[in-house]
Jmol script that loads the backbone (N, CA, C; Angstrom):
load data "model"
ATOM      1  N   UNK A   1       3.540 -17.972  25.660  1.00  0.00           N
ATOM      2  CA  UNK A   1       3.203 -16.563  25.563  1.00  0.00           C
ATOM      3  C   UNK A   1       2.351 -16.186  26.772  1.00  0.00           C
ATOM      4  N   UNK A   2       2.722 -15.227  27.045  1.00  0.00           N
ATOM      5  CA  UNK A   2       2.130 -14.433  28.809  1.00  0.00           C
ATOM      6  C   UNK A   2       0.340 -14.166  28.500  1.00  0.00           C
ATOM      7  N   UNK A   3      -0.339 -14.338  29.181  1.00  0.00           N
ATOM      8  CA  UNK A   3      -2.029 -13.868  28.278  1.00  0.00           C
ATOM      9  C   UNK A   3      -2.281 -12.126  28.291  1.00  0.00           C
ATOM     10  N   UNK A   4      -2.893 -11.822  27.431  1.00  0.00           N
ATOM     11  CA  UNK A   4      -3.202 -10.989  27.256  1.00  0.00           C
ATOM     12  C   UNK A   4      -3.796  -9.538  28.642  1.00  0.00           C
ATOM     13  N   UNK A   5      -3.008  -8.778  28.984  1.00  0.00           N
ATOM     14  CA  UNK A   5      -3.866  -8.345  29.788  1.00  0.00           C
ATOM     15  C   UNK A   5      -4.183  -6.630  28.880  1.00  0.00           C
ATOM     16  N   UNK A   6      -5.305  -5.890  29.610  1.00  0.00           N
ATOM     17  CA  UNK A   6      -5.725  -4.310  29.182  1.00  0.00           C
ATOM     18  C   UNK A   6      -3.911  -3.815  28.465  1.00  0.00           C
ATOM     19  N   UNK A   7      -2.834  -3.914  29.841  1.00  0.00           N
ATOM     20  CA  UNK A   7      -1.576  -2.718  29.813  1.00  0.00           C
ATOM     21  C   UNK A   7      -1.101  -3.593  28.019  1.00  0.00           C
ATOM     22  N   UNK A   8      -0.899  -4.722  27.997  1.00  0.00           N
ATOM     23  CA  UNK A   8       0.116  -5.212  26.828  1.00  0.00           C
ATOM     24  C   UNK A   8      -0.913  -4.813  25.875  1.00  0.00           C
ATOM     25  N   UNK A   9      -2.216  -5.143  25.518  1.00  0.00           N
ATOM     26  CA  UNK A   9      -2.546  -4.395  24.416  1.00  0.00           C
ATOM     27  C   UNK A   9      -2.688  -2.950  24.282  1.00  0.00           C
ATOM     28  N   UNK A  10      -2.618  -2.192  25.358  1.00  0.00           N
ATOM     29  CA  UNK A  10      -2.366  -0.748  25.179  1.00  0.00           C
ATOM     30  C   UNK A  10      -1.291  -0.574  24.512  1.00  0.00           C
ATOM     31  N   UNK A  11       0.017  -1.554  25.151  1.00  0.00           N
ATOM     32  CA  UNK A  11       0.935  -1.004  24.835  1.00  0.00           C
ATOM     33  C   UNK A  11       1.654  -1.434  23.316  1.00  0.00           C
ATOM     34  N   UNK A  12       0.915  -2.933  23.252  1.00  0.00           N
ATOM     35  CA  UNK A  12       1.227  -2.574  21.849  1.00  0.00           C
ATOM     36  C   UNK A  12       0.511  -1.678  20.774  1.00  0.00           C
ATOM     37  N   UNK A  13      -1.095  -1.357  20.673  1.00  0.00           N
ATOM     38  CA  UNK A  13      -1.165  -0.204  20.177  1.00  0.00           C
ATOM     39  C   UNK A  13      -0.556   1.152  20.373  1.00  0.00           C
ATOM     40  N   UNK A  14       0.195   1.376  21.260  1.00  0.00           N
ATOM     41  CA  UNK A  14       0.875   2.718  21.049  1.00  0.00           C
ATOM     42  C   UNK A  14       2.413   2.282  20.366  1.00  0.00           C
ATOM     43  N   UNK A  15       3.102   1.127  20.801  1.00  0.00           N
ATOM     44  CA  UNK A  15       4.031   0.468  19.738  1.00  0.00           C
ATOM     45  C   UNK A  15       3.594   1.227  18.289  1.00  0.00           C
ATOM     46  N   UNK A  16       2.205  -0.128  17.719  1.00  0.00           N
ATOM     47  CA  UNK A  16       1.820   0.404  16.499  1.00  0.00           C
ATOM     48  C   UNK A  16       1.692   1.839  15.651  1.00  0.00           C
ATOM     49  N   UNK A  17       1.370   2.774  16.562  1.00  0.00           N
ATOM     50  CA  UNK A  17       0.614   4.526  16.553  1.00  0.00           C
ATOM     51  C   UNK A  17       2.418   4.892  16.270  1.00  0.00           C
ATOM     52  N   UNK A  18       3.212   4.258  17.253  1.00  0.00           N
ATOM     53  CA  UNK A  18       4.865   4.907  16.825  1.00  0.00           C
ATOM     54  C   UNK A  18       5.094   4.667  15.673  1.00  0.00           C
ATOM     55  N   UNK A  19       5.192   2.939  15.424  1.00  0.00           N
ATOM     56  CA  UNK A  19       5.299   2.926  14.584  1.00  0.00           C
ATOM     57  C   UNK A  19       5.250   3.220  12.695  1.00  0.00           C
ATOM     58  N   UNK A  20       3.734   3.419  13.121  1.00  0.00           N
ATOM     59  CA  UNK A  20       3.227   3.986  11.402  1.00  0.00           C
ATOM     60  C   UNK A  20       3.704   5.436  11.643  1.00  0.00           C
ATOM     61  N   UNK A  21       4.023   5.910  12.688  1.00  0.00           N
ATOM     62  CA  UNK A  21       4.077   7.595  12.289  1.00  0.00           C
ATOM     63  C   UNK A  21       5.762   7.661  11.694  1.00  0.00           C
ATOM     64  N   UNK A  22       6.440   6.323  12.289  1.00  0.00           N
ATOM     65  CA  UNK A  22       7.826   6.664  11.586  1.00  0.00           C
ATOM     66  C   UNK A  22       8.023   5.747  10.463  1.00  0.00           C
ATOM     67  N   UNK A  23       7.223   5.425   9.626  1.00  0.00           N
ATOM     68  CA  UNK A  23       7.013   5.148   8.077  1.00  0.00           C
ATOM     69  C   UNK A  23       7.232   6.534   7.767  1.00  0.00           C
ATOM     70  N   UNK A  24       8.176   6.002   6.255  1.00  0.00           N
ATOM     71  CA  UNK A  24       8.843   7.271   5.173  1.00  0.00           C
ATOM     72  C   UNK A  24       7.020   7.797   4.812  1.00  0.00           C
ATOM     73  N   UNK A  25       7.620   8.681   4.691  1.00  0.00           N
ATOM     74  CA  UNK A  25       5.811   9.400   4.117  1.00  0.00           C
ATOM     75  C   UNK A  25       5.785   8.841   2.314  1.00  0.00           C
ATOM     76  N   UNK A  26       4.885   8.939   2.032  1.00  0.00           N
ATOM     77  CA  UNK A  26       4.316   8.485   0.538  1.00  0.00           C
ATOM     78  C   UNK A  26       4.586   9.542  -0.473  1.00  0.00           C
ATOM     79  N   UNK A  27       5.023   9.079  -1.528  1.00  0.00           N
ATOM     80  CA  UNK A  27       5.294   9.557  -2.527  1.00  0.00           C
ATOM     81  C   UNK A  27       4.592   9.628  -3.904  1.00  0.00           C
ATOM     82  N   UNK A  28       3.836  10.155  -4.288  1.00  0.00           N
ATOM     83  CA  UNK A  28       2.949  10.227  -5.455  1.00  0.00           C
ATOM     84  C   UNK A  28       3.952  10.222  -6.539  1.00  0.00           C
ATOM     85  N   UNK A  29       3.986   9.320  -7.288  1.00  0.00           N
ATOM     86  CA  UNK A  29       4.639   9.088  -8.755  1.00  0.00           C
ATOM     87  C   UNK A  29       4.159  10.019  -9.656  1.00  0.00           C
ATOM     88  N   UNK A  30       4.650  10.760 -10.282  1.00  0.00           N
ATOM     89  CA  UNK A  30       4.682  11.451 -11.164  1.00  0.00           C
ATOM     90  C   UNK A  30       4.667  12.978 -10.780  1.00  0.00           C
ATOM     91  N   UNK A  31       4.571  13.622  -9.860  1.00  0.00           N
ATOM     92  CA  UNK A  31       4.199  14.676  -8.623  1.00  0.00           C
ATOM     93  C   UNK A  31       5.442  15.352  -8.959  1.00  0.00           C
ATOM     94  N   UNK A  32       5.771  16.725  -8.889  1.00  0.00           N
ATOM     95  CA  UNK A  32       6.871  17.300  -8.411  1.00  0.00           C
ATOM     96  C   UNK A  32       6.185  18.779  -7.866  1.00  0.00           C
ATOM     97  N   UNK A  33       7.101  19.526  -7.523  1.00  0.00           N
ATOM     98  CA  UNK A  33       6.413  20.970  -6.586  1.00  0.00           C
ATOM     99  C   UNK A  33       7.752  21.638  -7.797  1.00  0.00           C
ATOM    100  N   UNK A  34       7.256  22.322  -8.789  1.00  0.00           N
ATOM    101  CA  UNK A  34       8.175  23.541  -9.539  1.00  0.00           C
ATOM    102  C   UNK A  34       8.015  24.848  -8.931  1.00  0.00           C
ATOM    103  N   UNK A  35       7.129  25.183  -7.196  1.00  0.00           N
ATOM    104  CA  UNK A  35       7.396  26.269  -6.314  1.00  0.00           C
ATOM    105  C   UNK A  35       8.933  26.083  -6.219  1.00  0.00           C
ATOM    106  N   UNK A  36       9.173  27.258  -5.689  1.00  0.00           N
ATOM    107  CA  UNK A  36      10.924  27.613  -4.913  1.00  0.00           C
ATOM    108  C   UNK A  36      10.493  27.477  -3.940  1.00  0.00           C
ATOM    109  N   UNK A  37      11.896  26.435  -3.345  1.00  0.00           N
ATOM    110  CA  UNK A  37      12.110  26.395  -1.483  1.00  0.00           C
ATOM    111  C   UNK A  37      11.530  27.522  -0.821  1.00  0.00           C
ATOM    112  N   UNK A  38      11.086  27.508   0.498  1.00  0.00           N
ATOM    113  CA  UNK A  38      10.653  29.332   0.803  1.00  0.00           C
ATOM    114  C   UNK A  38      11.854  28.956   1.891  1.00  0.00           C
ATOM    115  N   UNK A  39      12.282  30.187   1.662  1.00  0.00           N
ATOM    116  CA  UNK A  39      13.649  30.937   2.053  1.00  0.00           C
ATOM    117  C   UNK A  39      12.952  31.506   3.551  1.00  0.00           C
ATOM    118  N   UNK A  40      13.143  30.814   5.084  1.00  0.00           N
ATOM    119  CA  UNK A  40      12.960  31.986   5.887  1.00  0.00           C
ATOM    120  C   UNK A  40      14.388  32.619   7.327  1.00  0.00           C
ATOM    121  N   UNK A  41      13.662  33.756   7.038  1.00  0.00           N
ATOM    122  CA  UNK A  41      14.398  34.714   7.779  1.00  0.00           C
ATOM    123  C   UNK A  41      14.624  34.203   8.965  1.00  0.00           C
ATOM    124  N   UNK A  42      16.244  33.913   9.585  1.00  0.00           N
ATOM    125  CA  UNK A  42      16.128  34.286  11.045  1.00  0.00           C
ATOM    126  C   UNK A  42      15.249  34.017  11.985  1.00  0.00           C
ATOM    127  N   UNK A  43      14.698  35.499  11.905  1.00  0.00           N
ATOM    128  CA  UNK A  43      14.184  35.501  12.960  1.00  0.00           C
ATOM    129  C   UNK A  43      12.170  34.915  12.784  1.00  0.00           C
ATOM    130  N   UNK A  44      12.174  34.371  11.418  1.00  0.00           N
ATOM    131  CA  UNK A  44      10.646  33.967  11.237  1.00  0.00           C
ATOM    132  C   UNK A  44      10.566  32.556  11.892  1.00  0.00           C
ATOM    133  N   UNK A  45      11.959  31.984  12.534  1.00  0.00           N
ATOM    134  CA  UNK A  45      12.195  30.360  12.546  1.00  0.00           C
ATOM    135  C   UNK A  45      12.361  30.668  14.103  1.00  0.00           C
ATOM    136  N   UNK A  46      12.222  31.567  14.933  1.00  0.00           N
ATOM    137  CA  UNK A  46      13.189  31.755  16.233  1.00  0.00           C
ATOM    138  C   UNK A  46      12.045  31.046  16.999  1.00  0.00           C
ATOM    139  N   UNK A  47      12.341  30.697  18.076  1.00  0.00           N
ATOM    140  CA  UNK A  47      11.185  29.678  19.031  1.00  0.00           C
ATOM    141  C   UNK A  47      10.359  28.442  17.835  1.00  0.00           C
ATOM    142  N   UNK A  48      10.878  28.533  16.847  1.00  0.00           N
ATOM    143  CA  UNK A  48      10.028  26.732  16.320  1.00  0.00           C
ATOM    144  C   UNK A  48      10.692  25.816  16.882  1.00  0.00           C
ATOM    145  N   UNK A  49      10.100  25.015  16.919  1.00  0.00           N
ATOM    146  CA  UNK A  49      10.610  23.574  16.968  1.00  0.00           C
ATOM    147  C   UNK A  49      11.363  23.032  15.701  1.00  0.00           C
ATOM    148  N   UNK A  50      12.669  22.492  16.421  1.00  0.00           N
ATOM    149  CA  UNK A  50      13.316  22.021  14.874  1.00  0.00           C
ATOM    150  C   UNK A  50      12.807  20.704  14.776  1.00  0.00           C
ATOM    151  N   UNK A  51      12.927  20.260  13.429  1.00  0.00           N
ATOM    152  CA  UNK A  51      12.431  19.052  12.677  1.00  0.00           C
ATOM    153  C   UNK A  51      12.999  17.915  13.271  1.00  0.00           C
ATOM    154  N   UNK A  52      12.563  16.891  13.819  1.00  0.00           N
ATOM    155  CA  UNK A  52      13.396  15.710  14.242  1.00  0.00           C
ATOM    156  C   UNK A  52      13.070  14.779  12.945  1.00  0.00           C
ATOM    157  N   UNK A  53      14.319  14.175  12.440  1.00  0.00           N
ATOM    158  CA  UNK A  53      14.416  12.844  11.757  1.00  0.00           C
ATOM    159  C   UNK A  53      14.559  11.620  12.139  1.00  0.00           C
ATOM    160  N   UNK A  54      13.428  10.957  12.030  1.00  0.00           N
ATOM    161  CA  UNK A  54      13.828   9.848  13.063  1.00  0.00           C
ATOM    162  C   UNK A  54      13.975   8.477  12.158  1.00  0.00           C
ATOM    163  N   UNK A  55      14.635   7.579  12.398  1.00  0.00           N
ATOM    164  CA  UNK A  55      15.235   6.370  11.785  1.00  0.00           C
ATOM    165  C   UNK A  55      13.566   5.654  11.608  1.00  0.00           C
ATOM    166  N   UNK A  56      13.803   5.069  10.380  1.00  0.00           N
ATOM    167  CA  UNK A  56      12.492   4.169   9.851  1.00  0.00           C
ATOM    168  C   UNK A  56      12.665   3.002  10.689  1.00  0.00           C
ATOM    169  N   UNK A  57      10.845   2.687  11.006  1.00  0.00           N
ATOM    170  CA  UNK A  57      10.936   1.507  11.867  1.00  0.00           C
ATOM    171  C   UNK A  57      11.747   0.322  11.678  1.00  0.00           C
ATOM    172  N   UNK A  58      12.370  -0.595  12.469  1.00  0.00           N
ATOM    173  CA  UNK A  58      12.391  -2.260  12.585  1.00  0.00           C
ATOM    174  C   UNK A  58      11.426  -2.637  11.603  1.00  0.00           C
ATOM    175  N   UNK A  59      11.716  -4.071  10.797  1.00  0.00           N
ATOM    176  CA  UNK A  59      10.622  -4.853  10.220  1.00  0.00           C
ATOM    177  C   UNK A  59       9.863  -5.644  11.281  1.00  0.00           C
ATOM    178  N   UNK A  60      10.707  -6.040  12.486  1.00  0.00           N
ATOM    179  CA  UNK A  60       9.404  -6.719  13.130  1.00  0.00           C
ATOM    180  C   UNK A  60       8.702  -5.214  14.042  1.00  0.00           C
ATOM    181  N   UNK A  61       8.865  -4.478  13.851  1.00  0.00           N
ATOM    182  CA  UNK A  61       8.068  -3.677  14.503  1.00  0.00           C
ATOM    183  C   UNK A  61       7.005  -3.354  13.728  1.00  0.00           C
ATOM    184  N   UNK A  62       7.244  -3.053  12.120  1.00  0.00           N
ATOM    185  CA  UNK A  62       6.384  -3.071  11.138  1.00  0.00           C
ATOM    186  C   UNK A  62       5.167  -4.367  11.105  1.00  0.00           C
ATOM    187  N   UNK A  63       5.858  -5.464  11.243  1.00  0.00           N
ATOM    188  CA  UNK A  63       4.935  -6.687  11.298  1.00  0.00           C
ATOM    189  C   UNK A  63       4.000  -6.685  12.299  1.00  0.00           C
ATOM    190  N   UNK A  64       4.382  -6.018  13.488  1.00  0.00           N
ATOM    191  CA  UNK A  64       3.765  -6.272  14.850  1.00  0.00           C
ATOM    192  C   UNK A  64       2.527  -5.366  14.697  1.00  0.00           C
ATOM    193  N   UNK A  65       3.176  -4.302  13.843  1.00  0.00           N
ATOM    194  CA  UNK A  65       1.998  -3.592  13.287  1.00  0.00           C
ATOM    195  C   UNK A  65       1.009  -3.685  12.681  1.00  0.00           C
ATOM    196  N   UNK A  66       1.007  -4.549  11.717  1.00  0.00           N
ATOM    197  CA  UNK A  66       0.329  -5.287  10.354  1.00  0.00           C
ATOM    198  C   UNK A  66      -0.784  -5.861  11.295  1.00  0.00           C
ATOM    199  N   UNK A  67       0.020  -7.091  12.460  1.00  0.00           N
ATOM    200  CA  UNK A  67      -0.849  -7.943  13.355  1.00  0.00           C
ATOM    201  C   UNK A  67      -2.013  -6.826  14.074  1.00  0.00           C
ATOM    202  N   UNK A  68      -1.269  -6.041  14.419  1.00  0.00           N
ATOM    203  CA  UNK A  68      -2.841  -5.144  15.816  1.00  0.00           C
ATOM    204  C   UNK A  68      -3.637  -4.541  14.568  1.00  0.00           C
ATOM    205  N   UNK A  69      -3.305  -3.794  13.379  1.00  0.00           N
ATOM    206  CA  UNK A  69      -4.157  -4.169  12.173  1.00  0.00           C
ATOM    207  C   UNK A  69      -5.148  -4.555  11.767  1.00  0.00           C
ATOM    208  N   UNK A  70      -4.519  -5.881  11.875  1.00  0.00           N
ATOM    209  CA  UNK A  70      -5.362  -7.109  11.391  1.00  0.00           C
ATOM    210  C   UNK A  70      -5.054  -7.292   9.479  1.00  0.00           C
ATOM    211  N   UNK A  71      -3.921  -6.846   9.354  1.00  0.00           N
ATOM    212  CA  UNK A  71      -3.553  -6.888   7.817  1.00  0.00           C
ATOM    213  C   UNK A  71      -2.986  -8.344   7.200  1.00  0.00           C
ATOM    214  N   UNK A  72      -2.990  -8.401   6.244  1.00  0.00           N
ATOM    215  CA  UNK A  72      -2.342  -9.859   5.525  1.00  0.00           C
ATOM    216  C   UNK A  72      -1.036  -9.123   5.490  1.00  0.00           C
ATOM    217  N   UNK A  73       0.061 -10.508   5.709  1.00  0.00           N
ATOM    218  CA  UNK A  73       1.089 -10.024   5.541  1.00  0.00           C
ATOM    219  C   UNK A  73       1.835 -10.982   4.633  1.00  0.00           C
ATOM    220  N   UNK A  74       0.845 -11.534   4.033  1.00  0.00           N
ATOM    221  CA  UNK A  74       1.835 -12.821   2.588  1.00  0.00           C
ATOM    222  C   UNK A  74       0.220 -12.737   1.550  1.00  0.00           C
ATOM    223  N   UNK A  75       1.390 -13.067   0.177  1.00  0.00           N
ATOM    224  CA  UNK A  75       0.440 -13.138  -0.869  1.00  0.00           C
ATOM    225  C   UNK A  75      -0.784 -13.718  -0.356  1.00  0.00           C
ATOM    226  N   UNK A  76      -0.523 -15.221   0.414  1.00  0.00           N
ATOM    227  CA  UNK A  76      -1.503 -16.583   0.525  1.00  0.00           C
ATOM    228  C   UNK A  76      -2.614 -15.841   1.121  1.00  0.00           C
ATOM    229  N   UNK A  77      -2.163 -15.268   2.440  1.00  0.00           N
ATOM    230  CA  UNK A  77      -3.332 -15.060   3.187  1.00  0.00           C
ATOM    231  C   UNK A  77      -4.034 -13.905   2.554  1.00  0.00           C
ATOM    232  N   UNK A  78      -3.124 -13.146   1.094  1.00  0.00           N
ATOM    233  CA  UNK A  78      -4.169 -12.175   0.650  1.00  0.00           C
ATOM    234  C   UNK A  78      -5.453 -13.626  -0.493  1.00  0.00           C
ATOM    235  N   UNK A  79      -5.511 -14.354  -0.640  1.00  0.00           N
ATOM    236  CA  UNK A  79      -6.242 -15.287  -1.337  1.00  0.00           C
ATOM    237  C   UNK A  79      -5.527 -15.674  -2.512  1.00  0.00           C
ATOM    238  N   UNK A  80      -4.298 -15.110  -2.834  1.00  0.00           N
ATOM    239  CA  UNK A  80      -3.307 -15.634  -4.051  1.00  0.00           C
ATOM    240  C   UNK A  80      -3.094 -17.224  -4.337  1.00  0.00           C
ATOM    241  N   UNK A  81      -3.397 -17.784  -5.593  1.00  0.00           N
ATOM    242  CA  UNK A  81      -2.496 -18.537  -5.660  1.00  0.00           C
ATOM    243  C   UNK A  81      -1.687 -19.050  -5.824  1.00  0.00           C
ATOM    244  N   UNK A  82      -0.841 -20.009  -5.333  1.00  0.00           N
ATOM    245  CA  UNK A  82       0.272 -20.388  -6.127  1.00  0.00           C
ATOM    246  C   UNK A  82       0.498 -20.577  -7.371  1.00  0.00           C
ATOM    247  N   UNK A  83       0.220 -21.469  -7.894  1.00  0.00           N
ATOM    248  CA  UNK A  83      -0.292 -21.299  -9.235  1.00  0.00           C
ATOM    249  C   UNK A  83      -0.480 -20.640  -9.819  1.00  0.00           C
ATOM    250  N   UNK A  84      -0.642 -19.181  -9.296  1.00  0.00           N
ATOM    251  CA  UNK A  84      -0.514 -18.294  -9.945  1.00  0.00           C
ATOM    252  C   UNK A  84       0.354 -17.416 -10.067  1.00  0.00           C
ATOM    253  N   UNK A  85       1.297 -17.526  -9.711  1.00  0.00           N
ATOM    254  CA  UNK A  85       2.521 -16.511  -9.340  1.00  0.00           C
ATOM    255  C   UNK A  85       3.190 -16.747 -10.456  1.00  0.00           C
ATOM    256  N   UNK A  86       3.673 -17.972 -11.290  1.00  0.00           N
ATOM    257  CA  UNK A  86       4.256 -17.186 -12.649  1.00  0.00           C
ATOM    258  C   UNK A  86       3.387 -16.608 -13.575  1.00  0.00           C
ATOM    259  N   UNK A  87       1.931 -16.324 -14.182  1.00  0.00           N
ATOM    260  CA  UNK A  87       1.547 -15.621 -14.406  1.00  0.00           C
ATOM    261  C   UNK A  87       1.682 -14.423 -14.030  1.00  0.00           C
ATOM    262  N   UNK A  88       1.789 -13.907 -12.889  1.00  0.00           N
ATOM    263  CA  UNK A  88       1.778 -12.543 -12.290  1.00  0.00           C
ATOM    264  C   UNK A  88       3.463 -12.324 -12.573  1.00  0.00           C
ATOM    265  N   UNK A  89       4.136 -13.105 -12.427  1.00  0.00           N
ATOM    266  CA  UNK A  89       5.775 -12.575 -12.484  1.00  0.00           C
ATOM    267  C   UNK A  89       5.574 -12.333 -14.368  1.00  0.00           C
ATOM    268  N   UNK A  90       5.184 -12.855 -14.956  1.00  0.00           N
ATOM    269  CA  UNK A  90       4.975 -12.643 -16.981  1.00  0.00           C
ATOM    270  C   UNK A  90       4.190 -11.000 -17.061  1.00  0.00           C
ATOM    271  N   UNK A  91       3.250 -11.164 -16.219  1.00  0.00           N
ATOM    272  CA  UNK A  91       2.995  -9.894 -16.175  1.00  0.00           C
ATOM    273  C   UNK A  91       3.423  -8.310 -15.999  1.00  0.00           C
ATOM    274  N   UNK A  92       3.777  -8.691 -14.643  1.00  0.00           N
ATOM    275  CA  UNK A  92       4.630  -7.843 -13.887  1.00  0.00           C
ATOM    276  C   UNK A  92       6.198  -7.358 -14.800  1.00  0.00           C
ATOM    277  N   UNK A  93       6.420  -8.592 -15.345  1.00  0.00           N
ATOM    278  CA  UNK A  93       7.688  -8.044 -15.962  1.00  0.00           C
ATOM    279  C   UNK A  93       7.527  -7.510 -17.808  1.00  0.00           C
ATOM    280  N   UNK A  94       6.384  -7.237 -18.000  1.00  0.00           N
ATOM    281  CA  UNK A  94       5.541  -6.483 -19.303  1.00  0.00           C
ATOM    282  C   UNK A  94       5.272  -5.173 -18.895  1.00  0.00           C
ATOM    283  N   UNK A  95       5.060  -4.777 -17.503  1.00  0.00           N
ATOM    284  CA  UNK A  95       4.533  -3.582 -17.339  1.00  0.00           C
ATOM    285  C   UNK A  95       5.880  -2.230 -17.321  1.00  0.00           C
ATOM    286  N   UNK A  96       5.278  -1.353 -18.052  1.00  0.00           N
ATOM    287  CA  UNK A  96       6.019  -0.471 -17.920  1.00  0.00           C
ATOM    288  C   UNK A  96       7.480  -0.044 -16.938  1.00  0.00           C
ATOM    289  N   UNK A  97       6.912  -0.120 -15.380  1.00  0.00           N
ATOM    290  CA  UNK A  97       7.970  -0.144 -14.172  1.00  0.00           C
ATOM    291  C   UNK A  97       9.146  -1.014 -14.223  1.00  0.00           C
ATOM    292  N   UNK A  98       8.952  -2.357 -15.402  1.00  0.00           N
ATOM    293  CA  UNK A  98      10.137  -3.032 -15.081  1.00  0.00           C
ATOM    294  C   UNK A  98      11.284  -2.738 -16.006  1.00  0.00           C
ATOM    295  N   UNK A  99      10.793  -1.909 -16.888  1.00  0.00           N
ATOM    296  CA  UNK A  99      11.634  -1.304 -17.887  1.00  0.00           C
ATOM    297  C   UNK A  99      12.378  -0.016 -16.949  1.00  0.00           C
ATOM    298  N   UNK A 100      11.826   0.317 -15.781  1.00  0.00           N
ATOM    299  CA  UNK A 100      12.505   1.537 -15.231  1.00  0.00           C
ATOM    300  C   UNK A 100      13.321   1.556 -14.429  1.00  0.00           C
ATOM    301  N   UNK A 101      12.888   0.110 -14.084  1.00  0.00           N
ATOM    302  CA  UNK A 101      14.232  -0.704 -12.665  1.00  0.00           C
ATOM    303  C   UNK A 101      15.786  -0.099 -12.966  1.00  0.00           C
ATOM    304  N   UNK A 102      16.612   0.287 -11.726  1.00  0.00           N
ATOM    305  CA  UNK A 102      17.847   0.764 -12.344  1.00  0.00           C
ATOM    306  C   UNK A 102      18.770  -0.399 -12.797  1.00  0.00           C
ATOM    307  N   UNK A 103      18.154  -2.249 -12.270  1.00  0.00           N
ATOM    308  CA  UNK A 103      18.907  -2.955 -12.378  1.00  0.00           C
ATOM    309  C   UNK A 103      18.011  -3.685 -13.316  1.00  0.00           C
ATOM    310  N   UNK A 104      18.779  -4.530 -14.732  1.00  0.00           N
ATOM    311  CA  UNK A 104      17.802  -5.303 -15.298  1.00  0.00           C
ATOM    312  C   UNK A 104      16.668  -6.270 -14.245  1.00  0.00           C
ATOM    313  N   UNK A 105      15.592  -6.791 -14.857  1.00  0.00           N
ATOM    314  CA  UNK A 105      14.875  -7.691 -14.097  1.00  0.00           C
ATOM    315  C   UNK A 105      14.162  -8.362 -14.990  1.00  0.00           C
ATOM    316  N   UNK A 106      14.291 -10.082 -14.981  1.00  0.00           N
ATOM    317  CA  UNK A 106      13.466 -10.751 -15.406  1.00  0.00           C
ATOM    318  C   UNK A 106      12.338 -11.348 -14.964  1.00  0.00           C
ATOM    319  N   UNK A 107      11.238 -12.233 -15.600  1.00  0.00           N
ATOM    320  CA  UNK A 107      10.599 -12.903 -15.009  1.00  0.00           C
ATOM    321  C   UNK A 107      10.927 -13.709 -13.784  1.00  0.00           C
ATOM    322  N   UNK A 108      12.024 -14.293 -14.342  1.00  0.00           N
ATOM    323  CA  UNK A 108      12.581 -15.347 -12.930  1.00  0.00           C
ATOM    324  C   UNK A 108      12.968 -14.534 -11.767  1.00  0.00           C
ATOM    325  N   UNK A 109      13.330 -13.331 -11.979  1.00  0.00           N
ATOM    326  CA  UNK A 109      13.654 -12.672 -10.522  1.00  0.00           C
ATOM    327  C   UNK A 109      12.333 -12.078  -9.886  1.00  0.00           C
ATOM    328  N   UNK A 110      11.504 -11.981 -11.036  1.00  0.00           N
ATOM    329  CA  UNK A 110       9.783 -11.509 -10.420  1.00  0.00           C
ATOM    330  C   UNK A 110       9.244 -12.448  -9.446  1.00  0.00           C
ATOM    331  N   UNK A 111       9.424 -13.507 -10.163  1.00  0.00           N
ATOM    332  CA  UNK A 111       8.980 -14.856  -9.685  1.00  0.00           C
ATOM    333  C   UNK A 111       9.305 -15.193  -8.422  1.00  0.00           C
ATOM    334  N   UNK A 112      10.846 -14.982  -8.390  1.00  0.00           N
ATOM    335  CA  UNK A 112      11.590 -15.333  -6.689  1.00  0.00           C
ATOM    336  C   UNK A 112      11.392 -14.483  -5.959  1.00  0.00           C
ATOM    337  N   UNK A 113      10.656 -12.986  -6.048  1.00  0.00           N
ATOM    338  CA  UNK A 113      10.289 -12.171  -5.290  1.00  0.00           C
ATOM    339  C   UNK A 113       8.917 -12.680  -4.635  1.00  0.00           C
ATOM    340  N   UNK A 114       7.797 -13.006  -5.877  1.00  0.00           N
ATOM    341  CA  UNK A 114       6.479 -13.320  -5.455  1.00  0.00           C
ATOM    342  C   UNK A 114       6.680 -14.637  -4.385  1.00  0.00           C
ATOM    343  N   UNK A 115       7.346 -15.561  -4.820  1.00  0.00           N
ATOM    344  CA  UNK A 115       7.976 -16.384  -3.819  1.00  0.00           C
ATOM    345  C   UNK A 115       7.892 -16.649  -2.764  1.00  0.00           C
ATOM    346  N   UNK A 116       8.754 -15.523  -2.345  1.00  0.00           N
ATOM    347  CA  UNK A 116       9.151 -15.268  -0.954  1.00  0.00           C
ATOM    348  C   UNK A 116       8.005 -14.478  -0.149  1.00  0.00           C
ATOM    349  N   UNK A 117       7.511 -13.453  -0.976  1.00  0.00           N
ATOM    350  CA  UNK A 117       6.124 -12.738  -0.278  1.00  0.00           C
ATOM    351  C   UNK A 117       5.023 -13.837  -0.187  1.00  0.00           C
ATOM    352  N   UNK A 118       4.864 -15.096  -0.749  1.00  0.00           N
ATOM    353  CA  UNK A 118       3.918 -16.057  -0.792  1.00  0.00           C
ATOM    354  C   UNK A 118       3.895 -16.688   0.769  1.00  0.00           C
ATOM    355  N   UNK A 119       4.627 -17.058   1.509  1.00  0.00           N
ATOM    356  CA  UNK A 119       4.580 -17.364   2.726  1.00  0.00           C
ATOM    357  C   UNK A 119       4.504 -16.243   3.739  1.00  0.00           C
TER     358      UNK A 119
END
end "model"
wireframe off; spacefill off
backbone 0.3
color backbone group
């Protein structure tokens, strides 16, 4: 790996700054807006700027993100233990949300999820 100079960590913080800004925005569970769309005129839209949609980041761009951070990016390094992960999959699959999944889900598939987030 090349060493570190000022330009590469600039540039990966502005990487990062792209990156989180093209994360899907957050969604509050249970939230809805029962306002009506506002309807505008023509000419109330003339000289805006139209909306750009831009494609959700890469995962390693996401990761690279996590790193300038300084975030955990596995159960372990959040202090989890192993040992504890089928407890948390018994859990997890009691709570309300897993009854809402559109696809059944058991413990054992909780389990192979926590799993994989463990490393």
């Amino acid at each position: 790996m090349a060493a570190w100079t000022v330009e590469r960590v600039a540039e990966r913080f502005r990487e990062a700054a792209i990156t989180a800004h093209r994360l899907p925005p957050v969604r509050v569970q249970g939230y809805f807006n029962t306002w009506p769309a506002i309807r505008r005129m023509p000419w109330e839209t003339l000289g805006a700027e139209p909306s750009i949609r831009l494609f959700p980041p890469a995962p390693e761009t996401v990761e690279r993100m996590l790193g300038v951070a300084g975030l955990p990016t596995s159960l372990a390094a959040l202090g989890v233990r192993e040992d504890d992960l089928p407890a948390l999959a018994d859990m997890a699959g009691q709570q309300w949300t897993a009854t809402f999944n559109p696809r059944p889900v058991t413990a054992e598939d909780l389990l192979g999820i926590y799993r994989s987030a463990y490393d």
